[in-house]
C-alpha positions in Angstrom: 141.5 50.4 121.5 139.2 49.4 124.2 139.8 51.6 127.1 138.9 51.0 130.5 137.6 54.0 132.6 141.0 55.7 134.3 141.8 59.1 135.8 143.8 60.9 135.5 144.3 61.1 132.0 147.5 61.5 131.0 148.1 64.3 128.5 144.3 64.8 128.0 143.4 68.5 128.0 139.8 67.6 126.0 137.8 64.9 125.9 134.9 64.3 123.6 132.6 62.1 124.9 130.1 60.2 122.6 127.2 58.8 124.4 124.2 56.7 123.4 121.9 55.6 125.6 123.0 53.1 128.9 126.6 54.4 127.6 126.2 57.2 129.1 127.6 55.2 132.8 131.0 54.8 132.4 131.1 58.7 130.6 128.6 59.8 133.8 131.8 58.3 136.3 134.6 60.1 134.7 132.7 63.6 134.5 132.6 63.0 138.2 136.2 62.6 138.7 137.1 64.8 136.2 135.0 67.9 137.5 135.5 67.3 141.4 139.6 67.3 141.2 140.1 70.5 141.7 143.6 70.0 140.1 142.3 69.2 136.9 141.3 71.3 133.6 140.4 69.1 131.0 137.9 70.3 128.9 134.6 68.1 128.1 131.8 68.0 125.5 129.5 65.6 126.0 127.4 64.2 123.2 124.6 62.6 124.5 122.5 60.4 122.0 118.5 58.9 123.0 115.4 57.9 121.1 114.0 60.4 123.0 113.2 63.2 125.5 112.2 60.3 128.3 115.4 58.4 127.5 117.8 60.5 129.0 119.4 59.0 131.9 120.7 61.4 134.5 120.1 64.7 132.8 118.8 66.5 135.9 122.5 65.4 136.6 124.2 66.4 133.9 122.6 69.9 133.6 123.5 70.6 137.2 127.2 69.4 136.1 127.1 71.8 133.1 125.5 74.7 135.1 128.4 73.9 138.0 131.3 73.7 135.6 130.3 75.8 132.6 134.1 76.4 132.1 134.7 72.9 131.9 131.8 71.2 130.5 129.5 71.2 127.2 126.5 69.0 126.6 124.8 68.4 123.6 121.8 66.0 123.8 121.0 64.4 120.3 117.5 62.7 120.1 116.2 60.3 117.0 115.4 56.7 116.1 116.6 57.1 112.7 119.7 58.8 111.6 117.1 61.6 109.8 114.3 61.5 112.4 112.7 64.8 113.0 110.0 63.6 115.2 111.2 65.1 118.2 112.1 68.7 116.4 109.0 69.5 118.3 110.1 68.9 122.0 109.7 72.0 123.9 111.0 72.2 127.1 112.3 75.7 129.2 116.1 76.0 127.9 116.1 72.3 126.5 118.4 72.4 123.3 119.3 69.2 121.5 119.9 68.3 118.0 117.8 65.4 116.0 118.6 62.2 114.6 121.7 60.2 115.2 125.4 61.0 116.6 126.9 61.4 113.2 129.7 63.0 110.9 128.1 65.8 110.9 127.7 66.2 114.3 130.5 65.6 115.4 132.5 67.7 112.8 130.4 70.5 114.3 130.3 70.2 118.0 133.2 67.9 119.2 136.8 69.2 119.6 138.7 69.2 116.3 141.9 66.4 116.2 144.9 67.2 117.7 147.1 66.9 120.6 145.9 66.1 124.2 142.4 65.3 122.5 140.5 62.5 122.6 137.1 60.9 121.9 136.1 58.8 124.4 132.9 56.5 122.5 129.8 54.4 124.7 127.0 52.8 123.3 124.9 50.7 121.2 127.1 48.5 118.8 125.3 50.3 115.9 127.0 53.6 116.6 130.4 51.7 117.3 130.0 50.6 114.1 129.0 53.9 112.3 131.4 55.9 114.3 134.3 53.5 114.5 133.9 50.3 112.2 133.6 48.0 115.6 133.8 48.4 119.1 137.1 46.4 119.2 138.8 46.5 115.9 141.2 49.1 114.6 139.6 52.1 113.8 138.1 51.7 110.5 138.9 53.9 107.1 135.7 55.7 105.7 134.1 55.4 109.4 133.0 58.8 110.7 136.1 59.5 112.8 138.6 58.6 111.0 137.2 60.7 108.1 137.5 63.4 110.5 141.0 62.8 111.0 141.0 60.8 114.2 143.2 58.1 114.5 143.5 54.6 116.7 145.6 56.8 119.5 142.8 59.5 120.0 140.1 56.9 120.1 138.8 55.1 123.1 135.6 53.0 123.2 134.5 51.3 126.3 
């Protein structure tokens, strides 16, 4: 269920977009052309996974996005190199929020939009989380993979 980076989306009212690292590119393209038509009002949550503070791409970007479309968008910045890494528990920065370790279950469960019609996850990154989140990058979505024990099903599952 490869997908290939097209607005508008048909029938999409929410998108959860599922970021790691570099994967962030295609996501960081459609949150333009999502939030600059004015005739559009999906709804986006952005989770946004790095090994660390200094390996977020655009987020002077993205936080300018969320502060110009706070009705729109959601961003949730997860940092960890290990799915239990609490190493960077201890980042301060003014307002900076993120949750630690790995894009998981859990995390998801908690801060994307819950299954149903007219939502989608939209999944980028390393083939690691593809395989965690998914089962592959390519493959049918997998049983006992993170989203489809969340309910999510091939239809409401696009990886790029």
């Amino acid at each position: 269920n490869v997908k290939k980076f097209r607005h508008p989306f048909n029938n999409v009212k929410r998108i959860t977009m599922i970021a790691g690292g570099t994967g962030i590119a295609p996501m960081i393209q459609a949150l333009h052309a999502l939030l600059e038509d004015p005739t559009d009002e999906t709804k986006i949550r952005l989770l946004y996974g790095n090994k660390d503070l200094n390996g977020i791409m655009l987020k002077t970007e993205l936080d300018d996005m969320v502060e110009r479309h706070r009705d729109r968008l959601e961003v949730y910045y997860v940092l960890g190199q290990e799915e239990a890494d609490e190493t960077n528990a201890r980042v301060k920065e003014a307002n900076f929020i993120h949750e630690i370790g790995w894009i998981n279950e859990e995390k998801i469960r908690r801060l994307a939009f819950p299954v149903g019609e007219g939502s989608i996850v939209w999944v980028c990154g390393v083939d690691a989380m593809y395989d965690s989140l998914a089962g592959s990058r390519a493959k049918p979505l997998s049983e006992g993979s993170a989203l489809h024990n969340l309910g999510y099903r091939d239809d409401s599952v696009w990886r790029s």
